[in-house]
mmCIF file of the N, C-alpha and C atoms, coordinates in Angstrom:
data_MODEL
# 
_entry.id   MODEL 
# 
loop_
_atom_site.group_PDB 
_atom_site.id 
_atom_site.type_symbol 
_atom_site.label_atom_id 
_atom_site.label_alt_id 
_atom_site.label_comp_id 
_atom_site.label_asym_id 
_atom_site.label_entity_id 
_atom_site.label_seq_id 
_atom_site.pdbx_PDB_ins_code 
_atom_site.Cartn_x 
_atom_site.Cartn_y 
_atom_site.Cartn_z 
_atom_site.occupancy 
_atom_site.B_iso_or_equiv 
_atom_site.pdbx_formal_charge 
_atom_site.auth_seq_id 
_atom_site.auth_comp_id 
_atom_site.auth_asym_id 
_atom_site.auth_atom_id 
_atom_site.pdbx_PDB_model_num 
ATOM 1   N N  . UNK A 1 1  ? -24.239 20.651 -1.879  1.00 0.00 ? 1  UNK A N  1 
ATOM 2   C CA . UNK A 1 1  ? -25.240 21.562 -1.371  1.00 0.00 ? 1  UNK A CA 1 
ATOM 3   C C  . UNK A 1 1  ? -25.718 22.441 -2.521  1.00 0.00 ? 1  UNK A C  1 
ATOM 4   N N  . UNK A 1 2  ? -26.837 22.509 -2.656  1.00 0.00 ? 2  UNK A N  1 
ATOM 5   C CA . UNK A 1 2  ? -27.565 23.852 -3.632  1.00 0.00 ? 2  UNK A CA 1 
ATOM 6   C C  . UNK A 1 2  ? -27.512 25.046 -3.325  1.00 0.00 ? 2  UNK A C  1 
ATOM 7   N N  . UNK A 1 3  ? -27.590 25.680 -4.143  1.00 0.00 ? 3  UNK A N  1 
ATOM 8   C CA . UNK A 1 3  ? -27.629 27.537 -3.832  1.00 0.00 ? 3  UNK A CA 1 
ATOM 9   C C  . UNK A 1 3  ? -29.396 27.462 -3.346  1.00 0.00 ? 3  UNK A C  1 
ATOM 10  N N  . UNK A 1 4  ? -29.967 26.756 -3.272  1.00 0.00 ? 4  UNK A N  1 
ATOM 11  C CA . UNK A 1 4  ? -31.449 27.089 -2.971  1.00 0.00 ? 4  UNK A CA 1 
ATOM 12  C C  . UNK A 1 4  ? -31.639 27.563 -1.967  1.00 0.00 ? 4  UNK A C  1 
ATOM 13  N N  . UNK A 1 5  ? -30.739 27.054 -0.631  1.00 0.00 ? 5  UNK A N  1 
ATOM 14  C CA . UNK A 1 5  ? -31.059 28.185 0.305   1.00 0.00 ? 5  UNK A CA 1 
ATOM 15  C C  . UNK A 1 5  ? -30.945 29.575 0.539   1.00 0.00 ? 5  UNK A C  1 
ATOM 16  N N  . UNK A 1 6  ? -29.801 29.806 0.007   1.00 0.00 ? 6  UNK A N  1 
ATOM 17  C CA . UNK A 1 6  ? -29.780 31.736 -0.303  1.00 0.00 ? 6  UNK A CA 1 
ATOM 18  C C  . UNK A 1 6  ? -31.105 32.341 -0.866  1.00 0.00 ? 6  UNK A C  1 
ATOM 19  N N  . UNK A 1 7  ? -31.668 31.389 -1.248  1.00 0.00 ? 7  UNK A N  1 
ATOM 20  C CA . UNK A 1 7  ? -33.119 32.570 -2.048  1.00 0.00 ? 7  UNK A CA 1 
ATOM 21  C C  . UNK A 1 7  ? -32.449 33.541 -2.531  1.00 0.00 ? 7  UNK A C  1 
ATOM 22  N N  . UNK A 1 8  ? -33.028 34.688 -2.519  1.00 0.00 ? 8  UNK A N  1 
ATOM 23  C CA . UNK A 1 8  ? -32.656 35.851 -2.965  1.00 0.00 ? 8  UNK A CA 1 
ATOM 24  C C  . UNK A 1 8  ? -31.639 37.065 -2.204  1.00 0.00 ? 8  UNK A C  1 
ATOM 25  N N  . UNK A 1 9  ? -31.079 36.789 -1.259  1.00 0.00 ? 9  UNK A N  1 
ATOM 26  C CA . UNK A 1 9  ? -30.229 36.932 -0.601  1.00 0.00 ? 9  UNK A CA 1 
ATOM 27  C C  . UNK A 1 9  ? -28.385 36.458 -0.704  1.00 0.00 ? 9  UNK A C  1 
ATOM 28  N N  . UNK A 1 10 ? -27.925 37.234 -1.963  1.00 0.00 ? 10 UNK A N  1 
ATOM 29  C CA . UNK A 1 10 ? -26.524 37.322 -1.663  1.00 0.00 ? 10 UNK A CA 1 
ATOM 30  C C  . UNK A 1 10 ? -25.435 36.887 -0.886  1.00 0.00 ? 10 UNK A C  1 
ATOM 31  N N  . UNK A 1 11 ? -25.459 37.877 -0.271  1.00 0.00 ? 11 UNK A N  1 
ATOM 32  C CA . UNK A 1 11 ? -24.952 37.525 1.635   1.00 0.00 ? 11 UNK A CA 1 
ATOM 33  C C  . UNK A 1 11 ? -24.820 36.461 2.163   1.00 0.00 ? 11 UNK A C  1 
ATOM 34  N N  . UNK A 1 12 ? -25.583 35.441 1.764   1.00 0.00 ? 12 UNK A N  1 
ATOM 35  C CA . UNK A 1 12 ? -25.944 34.259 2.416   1.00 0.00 ? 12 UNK A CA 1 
ATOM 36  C C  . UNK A 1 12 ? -25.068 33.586 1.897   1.00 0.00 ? 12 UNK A C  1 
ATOM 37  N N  . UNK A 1 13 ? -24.211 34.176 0.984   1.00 0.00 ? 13 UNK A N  1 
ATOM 38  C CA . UNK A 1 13 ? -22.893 33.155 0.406   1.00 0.00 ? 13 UNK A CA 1 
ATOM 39  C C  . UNK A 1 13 ? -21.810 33.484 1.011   1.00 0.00 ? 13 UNK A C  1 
ATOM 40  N N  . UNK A 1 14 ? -21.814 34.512 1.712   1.00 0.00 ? 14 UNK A N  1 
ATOM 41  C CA . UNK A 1 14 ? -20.860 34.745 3.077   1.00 0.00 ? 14 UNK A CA 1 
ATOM 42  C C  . UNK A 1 14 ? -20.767 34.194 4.227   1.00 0.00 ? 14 UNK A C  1 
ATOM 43  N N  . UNK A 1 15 ? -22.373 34.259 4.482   1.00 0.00 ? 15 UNK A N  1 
ATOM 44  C CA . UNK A 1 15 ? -22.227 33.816 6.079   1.00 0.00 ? 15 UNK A CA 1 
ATOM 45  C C  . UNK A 1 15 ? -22.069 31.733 5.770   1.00 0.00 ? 15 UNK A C  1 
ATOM 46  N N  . UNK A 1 16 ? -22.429 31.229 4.823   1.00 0.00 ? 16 UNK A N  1 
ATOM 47  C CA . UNK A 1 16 ? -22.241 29.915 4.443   1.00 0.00 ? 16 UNK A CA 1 
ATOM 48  C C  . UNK A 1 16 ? -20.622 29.666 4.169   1.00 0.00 ? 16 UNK A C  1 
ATOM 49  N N  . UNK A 1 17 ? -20.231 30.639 3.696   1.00 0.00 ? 17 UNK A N  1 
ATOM 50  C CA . UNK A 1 17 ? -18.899 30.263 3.760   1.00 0.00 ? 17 UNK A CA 1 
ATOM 51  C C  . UNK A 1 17 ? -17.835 30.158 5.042   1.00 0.00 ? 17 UNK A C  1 
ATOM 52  N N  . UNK A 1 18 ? -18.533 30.884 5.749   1.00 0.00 ? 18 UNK A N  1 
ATOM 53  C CA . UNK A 1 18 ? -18.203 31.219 6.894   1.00 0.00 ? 18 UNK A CA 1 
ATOM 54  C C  . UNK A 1 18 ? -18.352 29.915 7.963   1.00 0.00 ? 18 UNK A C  1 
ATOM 55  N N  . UNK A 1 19 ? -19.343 29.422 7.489   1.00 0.00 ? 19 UNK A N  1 
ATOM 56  C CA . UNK A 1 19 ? -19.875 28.144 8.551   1.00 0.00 ? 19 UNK A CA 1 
ATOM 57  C C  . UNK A 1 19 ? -19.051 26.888 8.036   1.00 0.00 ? 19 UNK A C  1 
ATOM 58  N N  . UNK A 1 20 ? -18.132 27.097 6.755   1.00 0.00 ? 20 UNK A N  1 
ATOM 59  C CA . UNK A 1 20 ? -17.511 26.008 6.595   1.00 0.00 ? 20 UNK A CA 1 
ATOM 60  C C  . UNK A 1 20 ? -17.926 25.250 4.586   1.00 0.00 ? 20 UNK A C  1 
ATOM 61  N N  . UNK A 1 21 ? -19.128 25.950 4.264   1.00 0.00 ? 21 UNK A N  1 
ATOM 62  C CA . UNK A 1 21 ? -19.135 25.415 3.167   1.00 0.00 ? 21 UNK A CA 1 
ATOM 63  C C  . UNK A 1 21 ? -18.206 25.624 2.042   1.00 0.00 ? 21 UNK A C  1 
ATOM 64  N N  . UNK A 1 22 ? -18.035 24.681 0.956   1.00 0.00 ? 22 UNK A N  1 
ATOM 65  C CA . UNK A 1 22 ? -16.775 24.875 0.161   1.00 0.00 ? 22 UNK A CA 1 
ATOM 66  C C  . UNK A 1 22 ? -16.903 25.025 -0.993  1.00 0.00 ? 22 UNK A C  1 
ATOM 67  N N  . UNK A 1 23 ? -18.538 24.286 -1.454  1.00 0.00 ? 23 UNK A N  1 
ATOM 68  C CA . UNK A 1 23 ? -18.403 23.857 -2.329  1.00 0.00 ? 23 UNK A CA 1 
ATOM 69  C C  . UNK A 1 23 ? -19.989 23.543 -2.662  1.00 0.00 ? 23 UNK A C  1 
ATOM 70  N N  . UNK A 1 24 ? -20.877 24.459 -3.773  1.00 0.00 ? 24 UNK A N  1 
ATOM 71  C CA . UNK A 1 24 ? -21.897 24.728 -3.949  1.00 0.00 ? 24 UNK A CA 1 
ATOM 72  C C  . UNK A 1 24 ? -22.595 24.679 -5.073  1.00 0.00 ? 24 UNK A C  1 
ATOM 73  N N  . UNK A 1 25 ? -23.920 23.924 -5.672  1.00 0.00 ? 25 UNK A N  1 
ATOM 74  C CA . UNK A 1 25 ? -24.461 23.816 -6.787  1.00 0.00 ? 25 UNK A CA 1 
ATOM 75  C C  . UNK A 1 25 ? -25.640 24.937 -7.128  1.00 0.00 ? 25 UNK A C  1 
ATOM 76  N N  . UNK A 1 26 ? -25.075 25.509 -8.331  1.00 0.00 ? 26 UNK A N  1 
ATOM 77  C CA . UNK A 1 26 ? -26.229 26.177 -8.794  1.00 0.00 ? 26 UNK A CA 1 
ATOM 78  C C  . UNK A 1 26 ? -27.885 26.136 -8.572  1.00 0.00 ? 26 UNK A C  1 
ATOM 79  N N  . UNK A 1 27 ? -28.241 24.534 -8.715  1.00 0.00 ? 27 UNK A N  1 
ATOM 80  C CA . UNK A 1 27 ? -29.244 24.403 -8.417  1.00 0.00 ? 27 UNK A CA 1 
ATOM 81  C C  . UNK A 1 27 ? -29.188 22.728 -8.585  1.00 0.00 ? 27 UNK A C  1 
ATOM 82  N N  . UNK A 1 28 ? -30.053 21.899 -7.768  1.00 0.00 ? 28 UNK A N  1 
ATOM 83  C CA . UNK A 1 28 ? -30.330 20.629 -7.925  1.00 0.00 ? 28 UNK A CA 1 
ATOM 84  C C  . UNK A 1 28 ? -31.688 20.059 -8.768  1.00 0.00 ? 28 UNK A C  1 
ATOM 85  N N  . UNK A 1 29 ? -31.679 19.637 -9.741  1.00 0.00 ? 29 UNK A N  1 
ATOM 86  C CA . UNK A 1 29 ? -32.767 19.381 -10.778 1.00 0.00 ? 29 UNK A CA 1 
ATOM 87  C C  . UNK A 1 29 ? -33.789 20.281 -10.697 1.00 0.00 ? 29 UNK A C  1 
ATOM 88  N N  . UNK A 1 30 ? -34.213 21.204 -9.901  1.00 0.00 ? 30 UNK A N  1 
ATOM 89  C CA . UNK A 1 30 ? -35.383 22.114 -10.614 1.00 0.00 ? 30 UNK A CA 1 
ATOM 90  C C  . UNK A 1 30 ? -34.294 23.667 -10.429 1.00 0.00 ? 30 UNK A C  1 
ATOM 91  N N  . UNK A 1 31 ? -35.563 23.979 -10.878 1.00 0.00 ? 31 UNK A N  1 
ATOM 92  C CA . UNK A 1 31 ? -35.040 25.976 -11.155 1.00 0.00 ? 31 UNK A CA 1 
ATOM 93  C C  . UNK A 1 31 ? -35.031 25.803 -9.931  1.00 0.00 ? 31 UNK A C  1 
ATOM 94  N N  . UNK A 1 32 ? -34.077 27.705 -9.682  1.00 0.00 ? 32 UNK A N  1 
ATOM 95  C CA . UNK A 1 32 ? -34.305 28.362 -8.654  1.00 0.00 ? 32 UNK A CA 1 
ATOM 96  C C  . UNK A 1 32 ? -34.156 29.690 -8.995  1.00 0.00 ? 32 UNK A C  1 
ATOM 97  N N  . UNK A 1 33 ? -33.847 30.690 -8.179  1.00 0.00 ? 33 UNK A N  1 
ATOM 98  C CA . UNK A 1 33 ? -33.208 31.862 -8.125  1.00 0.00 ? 33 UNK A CA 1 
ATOM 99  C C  . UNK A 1 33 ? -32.036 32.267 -8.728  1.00 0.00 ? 33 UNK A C  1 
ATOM 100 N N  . UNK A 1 34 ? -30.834 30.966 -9.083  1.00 0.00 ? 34 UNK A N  1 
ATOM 101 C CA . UNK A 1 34 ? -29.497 31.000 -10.241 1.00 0.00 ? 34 UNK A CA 1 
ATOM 102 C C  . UNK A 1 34 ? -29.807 30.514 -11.361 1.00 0.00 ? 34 UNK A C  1 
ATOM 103 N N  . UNK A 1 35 ? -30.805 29.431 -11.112 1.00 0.00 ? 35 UNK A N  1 
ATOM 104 C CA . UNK A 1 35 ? -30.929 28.806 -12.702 1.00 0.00 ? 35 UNK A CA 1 
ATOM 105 C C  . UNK A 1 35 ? -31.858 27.624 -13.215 1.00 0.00 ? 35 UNK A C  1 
ATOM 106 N N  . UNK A 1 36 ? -31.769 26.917 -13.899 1.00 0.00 ? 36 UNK A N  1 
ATOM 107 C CA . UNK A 1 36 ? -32.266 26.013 -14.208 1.00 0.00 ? 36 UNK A CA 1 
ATOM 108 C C  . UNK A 1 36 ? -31.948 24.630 -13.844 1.00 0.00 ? 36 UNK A C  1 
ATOM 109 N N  . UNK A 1 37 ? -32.605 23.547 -13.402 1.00 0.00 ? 37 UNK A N  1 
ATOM 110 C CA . UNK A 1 37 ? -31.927 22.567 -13.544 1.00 0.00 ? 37 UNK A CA 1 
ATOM 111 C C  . UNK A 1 37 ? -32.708 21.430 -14.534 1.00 0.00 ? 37 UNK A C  1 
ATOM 112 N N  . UNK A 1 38 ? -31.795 20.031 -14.365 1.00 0.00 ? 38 UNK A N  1 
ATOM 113 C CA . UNK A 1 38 ? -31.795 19.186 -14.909 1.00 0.00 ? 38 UNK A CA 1 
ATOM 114 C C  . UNK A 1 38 ? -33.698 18.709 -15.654 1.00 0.00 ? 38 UNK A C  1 
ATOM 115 N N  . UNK A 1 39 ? -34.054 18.938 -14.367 1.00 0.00 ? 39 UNK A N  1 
ATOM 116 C CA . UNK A 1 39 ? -35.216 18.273 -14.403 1.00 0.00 ? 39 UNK A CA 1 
ATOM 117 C C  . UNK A 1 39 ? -36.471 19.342 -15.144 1.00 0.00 ? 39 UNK A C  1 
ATOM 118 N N  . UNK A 1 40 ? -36.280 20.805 -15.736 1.00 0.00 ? 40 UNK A N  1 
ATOM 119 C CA . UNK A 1 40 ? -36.963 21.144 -16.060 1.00 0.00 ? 40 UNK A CA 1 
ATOM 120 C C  . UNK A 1 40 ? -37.257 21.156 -17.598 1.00 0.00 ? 40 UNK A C  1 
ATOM 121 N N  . UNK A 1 41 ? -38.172 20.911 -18.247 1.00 0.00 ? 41 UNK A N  1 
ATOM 122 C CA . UNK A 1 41 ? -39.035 21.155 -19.251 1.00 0.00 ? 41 UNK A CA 1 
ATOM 123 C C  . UNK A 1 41 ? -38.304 22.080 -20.203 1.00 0.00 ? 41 UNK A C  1 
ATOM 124 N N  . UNK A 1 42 ? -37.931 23.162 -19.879 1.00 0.00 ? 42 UNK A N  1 
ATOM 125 C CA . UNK A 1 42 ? -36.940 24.600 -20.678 1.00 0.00 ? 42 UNK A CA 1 
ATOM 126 C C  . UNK A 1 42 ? -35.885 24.883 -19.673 1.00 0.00 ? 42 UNK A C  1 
ATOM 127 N N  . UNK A 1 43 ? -34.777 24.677 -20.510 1.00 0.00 ? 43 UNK A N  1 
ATOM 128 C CA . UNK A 1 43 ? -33.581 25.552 -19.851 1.00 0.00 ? 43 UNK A CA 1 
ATOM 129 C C  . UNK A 1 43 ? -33.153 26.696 -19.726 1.00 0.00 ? 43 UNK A C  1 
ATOM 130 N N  . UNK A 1 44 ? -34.155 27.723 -19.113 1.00 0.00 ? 44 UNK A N  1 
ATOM 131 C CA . UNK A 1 44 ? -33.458 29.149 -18.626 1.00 0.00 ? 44 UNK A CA 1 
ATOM 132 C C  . UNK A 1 44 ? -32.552 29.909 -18.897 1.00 0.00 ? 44 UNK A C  1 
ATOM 133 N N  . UNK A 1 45 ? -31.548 28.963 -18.289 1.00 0.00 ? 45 UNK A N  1 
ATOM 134 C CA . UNK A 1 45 ? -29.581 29.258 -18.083 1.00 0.00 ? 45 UNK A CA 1 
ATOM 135 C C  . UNK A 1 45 ? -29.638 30.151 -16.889 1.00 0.00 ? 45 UNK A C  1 
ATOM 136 N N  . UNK A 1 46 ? -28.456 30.816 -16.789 1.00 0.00 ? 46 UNK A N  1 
ATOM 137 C CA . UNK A 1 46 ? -28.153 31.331 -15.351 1.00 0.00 ? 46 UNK A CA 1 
ATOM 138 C C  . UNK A 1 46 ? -28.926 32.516 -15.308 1.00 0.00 ? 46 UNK A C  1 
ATOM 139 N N  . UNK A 1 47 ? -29.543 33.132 -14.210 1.00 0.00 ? 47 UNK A N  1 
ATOM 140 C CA . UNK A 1 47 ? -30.479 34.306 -14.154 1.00 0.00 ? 47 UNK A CA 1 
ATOM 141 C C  . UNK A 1 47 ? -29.072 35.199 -13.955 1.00 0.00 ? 47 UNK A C  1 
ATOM 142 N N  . UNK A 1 48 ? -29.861 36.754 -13.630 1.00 0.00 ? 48 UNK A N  1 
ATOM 143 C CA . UNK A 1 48 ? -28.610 37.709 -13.499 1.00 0.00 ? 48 UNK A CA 1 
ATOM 144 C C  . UNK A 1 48 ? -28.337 37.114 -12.152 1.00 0.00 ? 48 UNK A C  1 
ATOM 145 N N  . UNK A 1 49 ? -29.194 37.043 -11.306 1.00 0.00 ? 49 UNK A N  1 
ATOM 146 C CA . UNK A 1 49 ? -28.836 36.752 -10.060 1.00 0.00 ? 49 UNK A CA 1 
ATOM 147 C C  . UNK A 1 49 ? -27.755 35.720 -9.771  1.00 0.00 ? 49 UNK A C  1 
ATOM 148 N N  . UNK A 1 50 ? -28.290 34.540 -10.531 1.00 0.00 ? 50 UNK A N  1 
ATOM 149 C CA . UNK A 1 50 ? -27.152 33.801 -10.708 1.00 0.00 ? 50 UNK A CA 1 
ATOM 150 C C  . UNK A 1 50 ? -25.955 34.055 -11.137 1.00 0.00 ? 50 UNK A C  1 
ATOM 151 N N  . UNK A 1 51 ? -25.475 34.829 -12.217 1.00 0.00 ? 51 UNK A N  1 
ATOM 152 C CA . UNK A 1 51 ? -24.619 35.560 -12.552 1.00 0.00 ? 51 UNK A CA 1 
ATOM 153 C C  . UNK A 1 51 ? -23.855 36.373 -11.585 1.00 0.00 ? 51 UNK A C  1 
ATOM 154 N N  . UNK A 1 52 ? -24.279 36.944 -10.533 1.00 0.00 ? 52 UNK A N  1 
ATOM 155 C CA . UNK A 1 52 ? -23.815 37.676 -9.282  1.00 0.00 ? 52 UNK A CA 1 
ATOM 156 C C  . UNK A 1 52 ? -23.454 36.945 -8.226  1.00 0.00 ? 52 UNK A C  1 
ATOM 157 N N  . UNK A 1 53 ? -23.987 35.775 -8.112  1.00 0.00 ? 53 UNK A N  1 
ATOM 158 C CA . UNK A 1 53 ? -23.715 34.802 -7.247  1.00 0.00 ? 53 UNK A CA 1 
ATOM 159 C C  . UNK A 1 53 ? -22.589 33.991 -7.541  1.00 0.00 ? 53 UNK A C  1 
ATOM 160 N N  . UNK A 1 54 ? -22.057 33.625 -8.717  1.00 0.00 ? 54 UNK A N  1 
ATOM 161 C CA . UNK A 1 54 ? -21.042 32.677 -9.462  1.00 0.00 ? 54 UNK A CA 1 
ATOM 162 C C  . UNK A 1 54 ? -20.080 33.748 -9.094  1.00 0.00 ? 54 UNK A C  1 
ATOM 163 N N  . UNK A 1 55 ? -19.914 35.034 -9.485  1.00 0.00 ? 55 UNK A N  1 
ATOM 164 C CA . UNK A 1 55 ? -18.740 35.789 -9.227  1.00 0.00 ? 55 UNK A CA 1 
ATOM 165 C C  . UNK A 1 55 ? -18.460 36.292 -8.205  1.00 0.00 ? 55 UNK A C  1 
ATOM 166 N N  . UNK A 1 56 ? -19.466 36.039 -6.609  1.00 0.00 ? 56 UNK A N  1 
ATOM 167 C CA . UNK A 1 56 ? -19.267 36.347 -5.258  1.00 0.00 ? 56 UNK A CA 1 
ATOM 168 C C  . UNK A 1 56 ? -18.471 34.967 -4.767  1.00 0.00 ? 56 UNK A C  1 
ATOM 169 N N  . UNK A 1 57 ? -19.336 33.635 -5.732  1.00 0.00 ? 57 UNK A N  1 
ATOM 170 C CA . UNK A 1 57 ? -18.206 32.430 -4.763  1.00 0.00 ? 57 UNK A CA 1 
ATOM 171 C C  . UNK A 1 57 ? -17.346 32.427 -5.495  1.00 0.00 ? 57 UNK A C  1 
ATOM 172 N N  . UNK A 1 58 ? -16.741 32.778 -6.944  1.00 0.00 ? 58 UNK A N  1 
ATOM 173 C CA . UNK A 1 58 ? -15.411 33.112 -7.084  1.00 0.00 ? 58 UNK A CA 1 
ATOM 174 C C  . UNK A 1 58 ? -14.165 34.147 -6.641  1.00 0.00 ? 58 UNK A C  1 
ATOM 175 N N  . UNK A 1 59 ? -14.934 34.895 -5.973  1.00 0.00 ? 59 UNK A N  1 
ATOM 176 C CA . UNK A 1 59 ? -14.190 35.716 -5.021  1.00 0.00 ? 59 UNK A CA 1 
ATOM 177 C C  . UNK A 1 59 ? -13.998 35.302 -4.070  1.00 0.00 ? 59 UNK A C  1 
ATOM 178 N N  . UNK A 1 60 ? -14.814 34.120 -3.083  1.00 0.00 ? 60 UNK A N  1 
ATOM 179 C CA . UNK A 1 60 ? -14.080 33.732 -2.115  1.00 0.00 ? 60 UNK A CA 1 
ATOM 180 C C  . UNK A 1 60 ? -13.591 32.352 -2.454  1.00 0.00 ? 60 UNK A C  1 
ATOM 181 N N  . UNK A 1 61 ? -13.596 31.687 -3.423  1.00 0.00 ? 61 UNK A N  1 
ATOM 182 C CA . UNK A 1 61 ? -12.666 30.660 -3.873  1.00 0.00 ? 61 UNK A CA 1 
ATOM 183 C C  . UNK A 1 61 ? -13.661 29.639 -3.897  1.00 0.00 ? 61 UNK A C  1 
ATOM 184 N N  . UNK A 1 62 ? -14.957 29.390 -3.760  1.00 0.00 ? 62 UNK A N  1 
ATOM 185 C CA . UNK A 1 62 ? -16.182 28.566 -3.592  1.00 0.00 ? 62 UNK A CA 1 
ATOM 186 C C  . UNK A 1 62 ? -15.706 27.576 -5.019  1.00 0.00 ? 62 UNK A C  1 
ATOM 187 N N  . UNK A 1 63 ? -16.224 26.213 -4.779  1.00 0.00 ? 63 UNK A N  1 
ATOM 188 C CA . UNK A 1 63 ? -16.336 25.742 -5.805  1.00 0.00 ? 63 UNK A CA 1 
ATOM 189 C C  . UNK A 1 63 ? -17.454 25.554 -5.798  1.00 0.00 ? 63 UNK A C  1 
ATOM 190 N N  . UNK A 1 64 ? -17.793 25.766 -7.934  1.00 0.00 ? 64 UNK A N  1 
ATOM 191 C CA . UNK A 1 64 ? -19.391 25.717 -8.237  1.00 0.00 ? 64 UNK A CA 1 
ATOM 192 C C  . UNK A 1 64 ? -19.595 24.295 -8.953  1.00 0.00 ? 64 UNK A C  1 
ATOM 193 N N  . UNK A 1 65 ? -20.263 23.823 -8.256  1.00 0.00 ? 65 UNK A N  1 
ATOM 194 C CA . UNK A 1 65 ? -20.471 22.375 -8.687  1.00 0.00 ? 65 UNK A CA 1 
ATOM 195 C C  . UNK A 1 65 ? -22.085 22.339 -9.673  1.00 0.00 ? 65 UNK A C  1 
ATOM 196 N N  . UNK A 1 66 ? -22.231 22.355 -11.401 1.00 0.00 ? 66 UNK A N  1 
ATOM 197 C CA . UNK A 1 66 ? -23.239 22.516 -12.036 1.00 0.00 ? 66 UNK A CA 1 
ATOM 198 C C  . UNK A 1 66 ? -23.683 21.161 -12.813 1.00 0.00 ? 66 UNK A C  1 
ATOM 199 N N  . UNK A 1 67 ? -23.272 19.706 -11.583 1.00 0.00 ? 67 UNK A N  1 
ATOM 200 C CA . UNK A 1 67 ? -23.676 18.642 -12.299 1.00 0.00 ? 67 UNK A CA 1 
ATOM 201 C C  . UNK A 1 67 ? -25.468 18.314 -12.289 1.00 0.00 ? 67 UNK A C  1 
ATOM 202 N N  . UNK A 1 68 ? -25.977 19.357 -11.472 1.00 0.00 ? 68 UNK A N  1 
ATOM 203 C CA . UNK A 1 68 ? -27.392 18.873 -12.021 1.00 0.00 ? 68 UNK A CA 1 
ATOM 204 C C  . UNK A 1 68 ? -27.921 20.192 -12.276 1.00 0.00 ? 68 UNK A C  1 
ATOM 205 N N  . UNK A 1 69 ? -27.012 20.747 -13.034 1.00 0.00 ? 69 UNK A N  1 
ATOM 206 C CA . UNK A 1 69 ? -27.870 22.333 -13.760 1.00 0.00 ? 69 UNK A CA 1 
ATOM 207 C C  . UNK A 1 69 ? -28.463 21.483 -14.814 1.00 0.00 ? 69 UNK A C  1 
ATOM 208 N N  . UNK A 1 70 ? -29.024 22.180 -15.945 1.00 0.00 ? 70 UNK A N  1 
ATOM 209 C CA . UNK A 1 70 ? -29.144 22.525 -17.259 1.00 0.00 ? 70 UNK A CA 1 
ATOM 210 C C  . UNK A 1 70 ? -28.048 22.681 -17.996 1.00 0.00 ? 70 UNK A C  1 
ATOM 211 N N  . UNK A 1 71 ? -28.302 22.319 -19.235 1.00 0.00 ? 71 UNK A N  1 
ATOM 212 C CA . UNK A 1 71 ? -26.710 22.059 -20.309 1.00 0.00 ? 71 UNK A CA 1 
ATOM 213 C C  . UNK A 1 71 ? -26.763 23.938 -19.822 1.00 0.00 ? 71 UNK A C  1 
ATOM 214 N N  . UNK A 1 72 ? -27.867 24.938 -20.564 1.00 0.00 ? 72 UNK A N  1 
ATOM 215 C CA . UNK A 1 72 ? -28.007 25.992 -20.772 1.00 0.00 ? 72 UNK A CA 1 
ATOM 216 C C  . UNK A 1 72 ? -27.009 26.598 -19.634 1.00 0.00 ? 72 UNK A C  1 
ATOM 217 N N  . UNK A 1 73 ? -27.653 26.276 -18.583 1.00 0.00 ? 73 UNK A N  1 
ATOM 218 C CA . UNK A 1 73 ? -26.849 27.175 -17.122 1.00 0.00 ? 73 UNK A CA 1 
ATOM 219 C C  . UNK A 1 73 ? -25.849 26.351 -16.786 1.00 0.00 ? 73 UNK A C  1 
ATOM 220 N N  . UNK A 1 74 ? -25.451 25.407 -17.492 1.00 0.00 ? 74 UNK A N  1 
ATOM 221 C CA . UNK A 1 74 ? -23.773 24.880 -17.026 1.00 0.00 ? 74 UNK A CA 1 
ATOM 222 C C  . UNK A 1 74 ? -23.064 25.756 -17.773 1.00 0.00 ? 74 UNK A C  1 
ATOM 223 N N  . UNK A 1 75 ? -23.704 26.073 -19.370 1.00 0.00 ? 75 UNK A N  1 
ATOM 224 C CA . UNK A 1 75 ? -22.592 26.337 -19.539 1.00 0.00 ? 75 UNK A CA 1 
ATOM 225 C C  . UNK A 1 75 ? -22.342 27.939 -19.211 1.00 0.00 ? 75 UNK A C  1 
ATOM 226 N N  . UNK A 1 76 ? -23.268 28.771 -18.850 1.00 0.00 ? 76 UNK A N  1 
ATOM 227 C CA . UNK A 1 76 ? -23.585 30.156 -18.871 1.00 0.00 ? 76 UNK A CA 1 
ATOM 228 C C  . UNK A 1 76 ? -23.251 30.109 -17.575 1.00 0.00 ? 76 UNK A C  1 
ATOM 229 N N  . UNK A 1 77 ? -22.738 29.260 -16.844 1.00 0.00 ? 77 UNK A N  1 
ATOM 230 C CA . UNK A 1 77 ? -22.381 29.399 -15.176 1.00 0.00 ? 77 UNK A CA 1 
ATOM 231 C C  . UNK A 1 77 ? -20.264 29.288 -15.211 1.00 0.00 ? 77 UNK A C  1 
ATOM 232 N N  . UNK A 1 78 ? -20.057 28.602 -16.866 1.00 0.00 ? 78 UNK A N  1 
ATOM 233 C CA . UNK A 1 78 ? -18.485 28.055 -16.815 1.00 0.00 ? 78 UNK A CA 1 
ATOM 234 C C  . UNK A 1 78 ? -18.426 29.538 -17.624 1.00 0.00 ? 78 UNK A C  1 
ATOM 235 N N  . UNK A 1 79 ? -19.364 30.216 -18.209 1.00 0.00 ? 79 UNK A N  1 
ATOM 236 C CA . UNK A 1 79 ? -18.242 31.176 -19.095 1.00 0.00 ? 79 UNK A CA 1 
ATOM 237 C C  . UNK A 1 79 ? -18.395 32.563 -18.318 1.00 0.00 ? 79 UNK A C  1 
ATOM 238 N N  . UNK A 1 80 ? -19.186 32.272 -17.467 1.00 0.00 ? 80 UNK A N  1 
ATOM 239 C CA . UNK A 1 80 ? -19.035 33.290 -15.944 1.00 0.00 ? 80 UNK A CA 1 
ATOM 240 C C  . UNK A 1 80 ? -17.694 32.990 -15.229 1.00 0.00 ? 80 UNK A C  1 
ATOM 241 N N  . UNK A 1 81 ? -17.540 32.192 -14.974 1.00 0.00 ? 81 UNK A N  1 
ATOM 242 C CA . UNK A 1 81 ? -15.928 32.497 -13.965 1.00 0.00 ? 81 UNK A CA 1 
ATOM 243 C C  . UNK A 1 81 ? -14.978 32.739 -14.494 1.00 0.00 ? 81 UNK A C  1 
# 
């Protein structure tokens, strides 16, 4: 699953966790709101937002799955946790 549905909304990594999810990607080949992905032109890396988001699903134990980030926001998403 992508973080794309949270948009800009935080929280939404609560109530998703809540419904059972475990296990969540930064983003799936294009940008979003955390970061860059695979498929774009320039690699970004992780926004702040993204940055706030990596350390909310490491607080509840989320795994961040960044196989179709950007090299940039894989790796700016691994030296976040």
């Amino acid at each position: 699953m992508s973080a794309t549905c949270i948009e800009n909304e935080i929280d939404r990594i609560d109530i998703l966790y809540g419904l059972g999810v475990r296990c969540m990607g930064i983003c799936y080949n294009e940008a979003n709101m955390l970061g860059s992905g695979l498929a774009e032109r320039r690699d970004g890396g992780l926004t702040d937002f993204g940055y706030d988001c990596v350390k909310r699903m490491n607080k509840l134990g989320m795994l961040i799955d960044v196989s179709h980030a950007g090299d940039l926001t894989s790796l700016e998403t691994i030296e976040a946790i």
